[in-house]
Each structure stands twice: as structure tokens, then as C-alpha cells.
N, C-alpha and C positions, 0 to 999 in steps of 0.2 A: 558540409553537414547542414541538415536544413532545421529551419528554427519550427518553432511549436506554429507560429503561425502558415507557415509554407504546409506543414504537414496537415493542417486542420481545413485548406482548400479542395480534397473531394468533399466536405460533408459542413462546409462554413456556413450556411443556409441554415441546414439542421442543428448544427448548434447555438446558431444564436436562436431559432424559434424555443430550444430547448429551455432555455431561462427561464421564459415565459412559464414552460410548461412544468419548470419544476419549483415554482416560486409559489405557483395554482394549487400544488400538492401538497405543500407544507403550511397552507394557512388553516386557524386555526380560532377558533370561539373565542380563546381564553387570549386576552391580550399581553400578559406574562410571557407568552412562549412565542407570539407573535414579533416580542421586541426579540425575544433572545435568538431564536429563529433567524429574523433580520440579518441579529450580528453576527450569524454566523456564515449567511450568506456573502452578507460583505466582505469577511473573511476568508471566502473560498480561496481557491488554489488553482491550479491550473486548469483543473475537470480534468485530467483525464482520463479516467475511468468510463466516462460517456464518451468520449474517443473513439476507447477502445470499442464502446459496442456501436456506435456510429458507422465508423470504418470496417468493422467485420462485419456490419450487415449489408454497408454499401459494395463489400467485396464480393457479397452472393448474390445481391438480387437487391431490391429494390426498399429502400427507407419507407417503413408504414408505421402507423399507431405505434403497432404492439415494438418497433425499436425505441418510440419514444416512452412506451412503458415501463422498458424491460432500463434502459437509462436511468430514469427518476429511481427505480426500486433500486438499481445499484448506488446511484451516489448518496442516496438516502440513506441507505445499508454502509455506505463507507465515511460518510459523515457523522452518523453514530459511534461508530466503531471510533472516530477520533476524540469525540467529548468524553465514550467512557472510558479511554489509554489517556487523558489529560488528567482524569480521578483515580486511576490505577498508577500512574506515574507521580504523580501529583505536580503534578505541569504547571509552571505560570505561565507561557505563552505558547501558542500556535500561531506560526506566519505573522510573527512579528509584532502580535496583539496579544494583550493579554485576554488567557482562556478563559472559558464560560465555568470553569469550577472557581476558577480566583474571582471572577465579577460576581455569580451568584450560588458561590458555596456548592458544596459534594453531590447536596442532595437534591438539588436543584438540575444541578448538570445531568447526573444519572436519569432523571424523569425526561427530560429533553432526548437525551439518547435513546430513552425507551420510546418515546414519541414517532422519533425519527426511525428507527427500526419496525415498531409497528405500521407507522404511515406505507414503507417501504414495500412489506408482504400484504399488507391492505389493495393496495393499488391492484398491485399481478390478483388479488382473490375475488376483488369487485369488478373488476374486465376480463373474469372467468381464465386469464393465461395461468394453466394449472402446472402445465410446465417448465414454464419458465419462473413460478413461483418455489415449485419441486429443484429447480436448480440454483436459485439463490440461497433459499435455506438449506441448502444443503452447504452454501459458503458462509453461511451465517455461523453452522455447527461446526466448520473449519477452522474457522476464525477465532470460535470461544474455546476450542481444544486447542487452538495453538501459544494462543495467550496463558492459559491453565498451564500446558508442558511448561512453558516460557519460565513461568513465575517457579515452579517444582522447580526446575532445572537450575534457577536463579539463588533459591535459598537454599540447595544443597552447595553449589557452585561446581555442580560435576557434568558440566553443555560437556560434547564433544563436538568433534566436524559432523558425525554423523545426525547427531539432536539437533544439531543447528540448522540444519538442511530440514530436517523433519519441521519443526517451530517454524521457517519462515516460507515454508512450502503452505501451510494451515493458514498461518495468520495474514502474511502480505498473496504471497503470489495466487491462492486460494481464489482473492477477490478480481485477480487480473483476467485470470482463467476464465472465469466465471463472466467477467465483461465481452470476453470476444464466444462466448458461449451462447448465451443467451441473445447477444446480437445478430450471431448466424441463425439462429433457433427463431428470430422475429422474421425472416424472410425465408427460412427453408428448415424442412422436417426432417433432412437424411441425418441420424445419427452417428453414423460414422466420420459423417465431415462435423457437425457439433463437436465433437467428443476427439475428434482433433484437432479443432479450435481452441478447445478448453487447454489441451494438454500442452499447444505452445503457448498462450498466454501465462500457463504454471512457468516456464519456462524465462519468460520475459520479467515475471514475476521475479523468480527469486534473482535475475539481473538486478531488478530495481531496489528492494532490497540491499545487496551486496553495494550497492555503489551508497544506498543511507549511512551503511554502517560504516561505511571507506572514510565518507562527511564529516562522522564523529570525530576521526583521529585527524584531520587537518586543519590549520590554523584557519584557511580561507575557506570560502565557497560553499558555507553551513546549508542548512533547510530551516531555519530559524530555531532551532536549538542550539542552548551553549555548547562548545566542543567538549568533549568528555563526558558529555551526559548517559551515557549508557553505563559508562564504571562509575557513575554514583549511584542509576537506578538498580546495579549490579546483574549489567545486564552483560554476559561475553560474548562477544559476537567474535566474525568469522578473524576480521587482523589479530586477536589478541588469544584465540583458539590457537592458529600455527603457532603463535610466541609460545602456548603453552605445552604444546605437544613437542616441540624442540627444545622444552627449559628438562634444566637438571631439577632434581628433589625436593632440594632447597631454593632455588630460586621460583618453580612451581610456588613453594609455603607462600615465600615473602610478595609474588602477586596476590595472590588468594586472598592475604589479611589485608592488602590496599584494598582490592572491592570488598570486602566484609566490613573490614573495620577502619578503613580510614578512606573511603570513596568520595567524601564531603570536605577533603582538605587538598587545599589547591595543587600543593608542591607535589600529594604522594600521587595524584593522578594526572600531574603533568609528566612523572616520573615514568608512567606507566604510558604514557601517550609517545614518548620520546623511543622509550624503549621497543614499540610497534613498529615506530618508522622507522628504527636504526637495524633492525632484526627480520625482517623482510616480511611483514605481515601485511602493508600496503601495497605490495607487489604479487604476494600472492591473492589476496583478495581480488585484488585487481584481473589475474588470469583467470579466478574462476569465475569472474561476473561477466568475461568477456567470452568463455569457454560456453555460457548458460545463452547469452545473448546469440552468438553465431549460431544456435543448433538450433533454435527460436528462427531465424530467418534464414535460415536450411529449409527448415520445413515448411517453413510457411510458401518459401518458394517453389512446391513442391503443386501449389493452383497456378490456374490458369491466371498467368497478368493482367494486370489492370492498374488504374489511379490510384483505386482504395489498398490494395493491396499495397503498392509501390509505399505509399504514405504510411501503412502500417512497419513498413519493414524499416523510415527513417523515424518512427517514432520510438521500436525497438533501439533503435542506432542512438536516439538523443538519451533515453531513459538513463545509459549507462555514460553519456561524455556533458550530461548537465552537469551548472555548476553549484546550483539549487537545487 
């Protein structure tokens, strides 16, 4: 299997210029949001989201501008979207650090996000790319109906398999789609290959997903969230879905009132953690994240070969066997 570095050698040129060019994009007048900005970049994570549209544009044609555009308005657009799920969640840390709502309170955070989010569509509106502006905001609106369902879904407690596929199709895989979209859109105009771009990175998407939520119910190999953290945000995802759709009546009640009303006490949500992996809800999770990935690099195999391609197809392969 090859590491994040192996995979990032068609387009390792282009991402390290990318720093540069997205460090240029987030500066800003006000020296408040310059610090916080900072720590957020210090912060980062793997990138890759700029990867994904890296390699999908190196897979059609040729790295220009508009991929390094279309890059910055994404990770800008997905760097937001994490400072406002850190005040929606009420998060003390991302990747290890404590978050920018804990360091500078709710209201603070949110303005930074909206910063980041406008900076994002600014970019694509001021270098006139109309449509590649027309396709991130269209993941932007994804993104906030998916988070919206999330929460509805959350405070009834009535997710099913089906809602849940809807929720992380909108919210995560939305933006992945959307990276290898707009990447092929930076080098080429046929929208039928766009628009099958998009539709396997939805694809890759809700893999990557399925494997966050796998993360929650195991002791090891977190993403820098405590384990459990979902059944205190009272959030059900896909392991603890099968638990629910194969419990009897009663045992259906007596999960329900753990995430309602006892989600913040160690023992009932270890209870609930124990009961996923004894009930086979890690194994199914697991089929359908690998069932989402293969069809993902099905199709993708379906172009003509290449580097960038090859590389997209092992960074499909890593999204779903990280251990972070």
C-alpha cells in the first residue's frame, strides 16, 4: 500500500508551490485573524483535498492557474467548514490542538470561518472562474444541508441506513466530489468527464467518511478525537445504525436513552462502544466503506492510464486502510 507521500509524487512540485500560494490568500489587514489564521495553518492536516484536485487535473491535462485556484477555494471552503463543526460540536481539539473556539471563544471562531468561506468564493469571483465558483457553492450548499439534516436527525434520534447515506453524501463526500471536479474543470471543459469526476470522488467520499466513523468505536488509531465522541455529540452513524436496525424494542429504548440522556457518562458509552464491536457493526461498516471505495476505482479505471491517475486510485486505497 503506498504512503501519502508516494502518492503525492505526480504533482509534489505543485503542492509544495501550493503553500505559498495559499498562505498569500488568507492574509489579511486585521492582525487578529492573521494570528488565528497562523494557527490554523500550523494546524493543518494532511491537504488532501488539494490532492484530490492536483491529481484530477494532472490526470487530464496539464497543472495551470485556474488548478491552483480552484485548490485554495477548496481547502479554504473545507477549513471553514471545520472551525464552524468545532462550535457546532463544541470541540476542544482538532489534530491534537486545542481549537480555535476554545482559544478564542464561539464568536470569534464563527467570524474566522466566515472569513475563510468568503476568502474561498472571493478568489474563483476575482479571477472571473464562474464555473468553477458555480461548482464549489454548490458544495458549500451541500455541506450546510447536510450538517442541518445531521442535527434534525440527531435531536429526533430517528438516522436510518438510508439518512445516513443522504448526511454524509452532503456534508463529507460533497466536498471530495467537488475536489476532483473542479480540478478536471481547471484543465478541461467536457462536462461529462467533470460530472464523472465529481460523481466518483462522492463515491471516495462517503468511503472516507465510513472509515471516520469506524475510528470512533476503536480504542486505537483515532483522528484526534476522543473515541466515543459521536454518541455524546448524539450523533449515529453507520456501526451503531446496523446495531439498531437488528436490536429488539427494548433494547432499540435502552440505546436511545444512552445517546439522549446519558451520552456524557463514561461507562454508558463505553457500553454502547463494546456492544458495536461484539454485534457486528464494525464489520459491516467496514463492507460498505470498501463496497463505496471499489466502485470509486472501478470507474475511475474506466480513463486512459497514467501517473496521476495510478496515484488517485492509491490514495482512494489509503483513505479507507489509514490509521488516522
Amino acid at each position: 500500500m503506498s504512503t501519502l507521500d508516494q502518492i503525492r509524487i505526480p504533482v509534489e512540485k505543485e503542492i509544495n508551490q501550493f503553500e505559498d500560494f495559499f498562505r498569500e490568500s488568507t492574509r489579511s489587514d486585521v492582525s487578529l485573524l492573521n494570528v488565528i489564521i497562523n494557527y490554523i495553518i500550523r494546524s493543518k492536516g494532511k491537504q488532501m483535498r488539494p490532492l484530490f484536485v492536483f491529481l484530477s487535473a494532472k490526470m487530464h491535462g496539464e497543472i495551470n492557474r485556474s488548478t491552483y485556484l480552484a485548490a485554495t477555494s477548496i481547502e479554504l471552503l473545507h477549513s471553514a467548514t471545520l472551525v464552524h463543526d468545532d462550535v457546532i460540536d463544541e470541540s476542544f481539539e482538532r489534530r491534537g490542538k486545542l481549537s480555535v473556539n476554545v482559544l478564542w471563544r464561539n464568536k470569534i471562531a464563527i467570524l474566522v470561518g466566515d472569513f475563510l468561506l468568503s476568502n474561498g468564493l472571493l478568489i474563483a469571483t476575482r479571477e472571473k472562474e464562474y464555473e468553477t465558483l458555480e461548482i464549489i457553492s454548490t458544495a458549500v450548499k451541500e455541506t450546510i444541508e447536510g450538517e442541518m439534516l445531521q442535527n434534525e436527525k440527531s435531536n429526533k434520534l430517528n438516522i436510518n441506513e438510508e439518512s445516513y447515506f443522504e448526511i454524509i453524501s452532503k456534508k463529507t463526500a460533497s466536498l471530495i466530489g467537488t475536489s476532483l471536479a473542479v480540478g478536471t474543470h481547471s484543465v478541461i471543459k467536457d462536462e461529462n468527464v467533470i460530472k464523472e469526476m465529481r460523481e466518483i470522488g462522492v463515491l471516495a467520499g462517503i468511503a472516507f467518511q465510513i472509515r471516520d466513523d469506524i475510528f470512533d468505536y476503536q480504542s486505537k488509531g483515532n483522528i484526534g478525537k476522543p473515541i466515543g465522541n459521536d454518541i455524546k455529540e448524539k450523533k449515529i452513524t453507520l456501526p451503531l445504525i446496523y446495531v439498531l436496525e437488528r436490536s429488539s424494542w427494548l433494547e432499540k429504548r435502552r440505546i436511545f436513552n444512552i445517546v439522549k440522556n446519558n451520552n456524557r457518562k463514561k461507562k454508558q458509552v463505553q457500553e454502547l462502544i463494546d456492544l458495536v464491536n461484539s454485534s457486528g457493526g464494525i464489520e459491516y461498516a467496514t463492507q460498505k466503506m470498501n463496497f463505496y471505495c471499489n466502485e470509486a476505482i472501478r470507474r475511475i479505471q474506466q480513463f486512459p492510464e497514467n501517473e496521476a491517475r495510478n496515484s488517485l486510485i492509491e490514495l482512494f486505497k489509503y483513505i479507507i486502510t489509514r490509521k488516522k
